[in-house]
C-alpha positions as CSV (number, residue, x, y, z in Angstrom):
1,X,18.0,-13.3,14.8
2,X,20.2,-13.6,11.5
3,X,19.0,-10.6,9.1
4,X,18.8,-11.7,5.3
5,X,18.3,-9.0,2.5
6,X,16.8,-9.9,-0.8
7,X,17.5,-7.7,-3.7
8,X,15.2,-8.4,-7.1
9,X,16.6,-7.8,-10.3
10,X,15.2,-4.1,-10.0
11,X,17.5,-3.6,-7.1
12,X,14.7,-3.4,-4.4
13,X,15.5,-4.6,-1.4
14,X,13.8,-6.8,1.2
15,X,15.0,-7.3,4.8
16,X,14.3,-9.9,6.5
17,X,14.7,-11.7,9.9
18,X,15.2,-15.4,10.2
19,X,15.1,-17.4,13.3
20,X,18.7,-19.4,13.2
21,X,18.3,-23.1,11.5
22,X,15.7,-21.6,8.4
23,X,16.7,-21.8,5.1
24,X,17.1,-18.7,3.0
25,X,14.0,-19.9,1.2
26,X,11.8,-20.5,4.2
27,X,12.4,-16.9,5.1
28,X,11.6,-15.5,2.0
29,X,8.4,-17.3,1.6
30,X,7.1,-16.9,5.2
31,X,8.0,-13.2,4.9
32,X,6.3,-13.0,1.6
33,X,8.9,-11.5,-0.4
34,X,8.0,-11.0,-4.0
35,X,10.0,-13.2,-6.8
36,X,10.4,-16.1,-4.1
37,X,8.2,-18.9,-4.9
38,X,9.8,-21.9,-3.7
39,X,7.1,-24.1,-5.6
40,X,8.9,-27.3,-5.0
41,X,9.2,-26.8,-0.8
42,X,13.2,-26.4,-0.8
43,X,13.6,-29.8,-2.9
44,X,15.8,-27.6,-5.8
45,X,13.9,-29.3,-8.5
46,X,11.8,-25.9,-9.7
47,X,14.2,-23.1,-9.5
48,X,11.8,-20.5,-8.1
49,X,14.0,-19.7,-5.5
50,X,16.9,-18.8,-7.3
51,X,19.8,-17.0,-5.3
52,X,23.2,-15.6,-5.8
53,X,25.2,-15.3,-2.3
54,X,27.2,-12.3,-2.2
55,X,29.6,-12.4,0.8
C-alpha cells in the first residue's frame, strides 16, 4: 500500500497507509489525522482539506 505523510503547520508528521484508488483526503479522514476535516466529502467546495504536494 501507497504510504502518505501529512505534515501540519507545526511540522508534525502523520504516516499513513492508503489502499491504491483513495484519495489523499479519504486517507486522512479514515485515519483520523488532525487538521483534516474534509467537511464537504471531497467535493472541494469547503477547503478543510487543504494540501500542498511536495514531490
Amino acid at each position: 500500500m501507497p504510504l502518505i505523510k501529512y505534515i501540519d503547520a507545526n511540522g508534525t508528521e502523520y504516516a499513513v497507509e492508503a489502499a491504491p484508488g483513495i484519495s489523499v483526503m479519504e486517507a486522512a479522514v479514515k485515519n483520523s489525522v488532525p487538521g483534516i476535516d474534509g467537511d464537504c466529502g471531497g467535493a472541494a467546495a469547503c477547503a478543510t482539506c487543504h494540501v500542498y504536494v511536495d514531490p
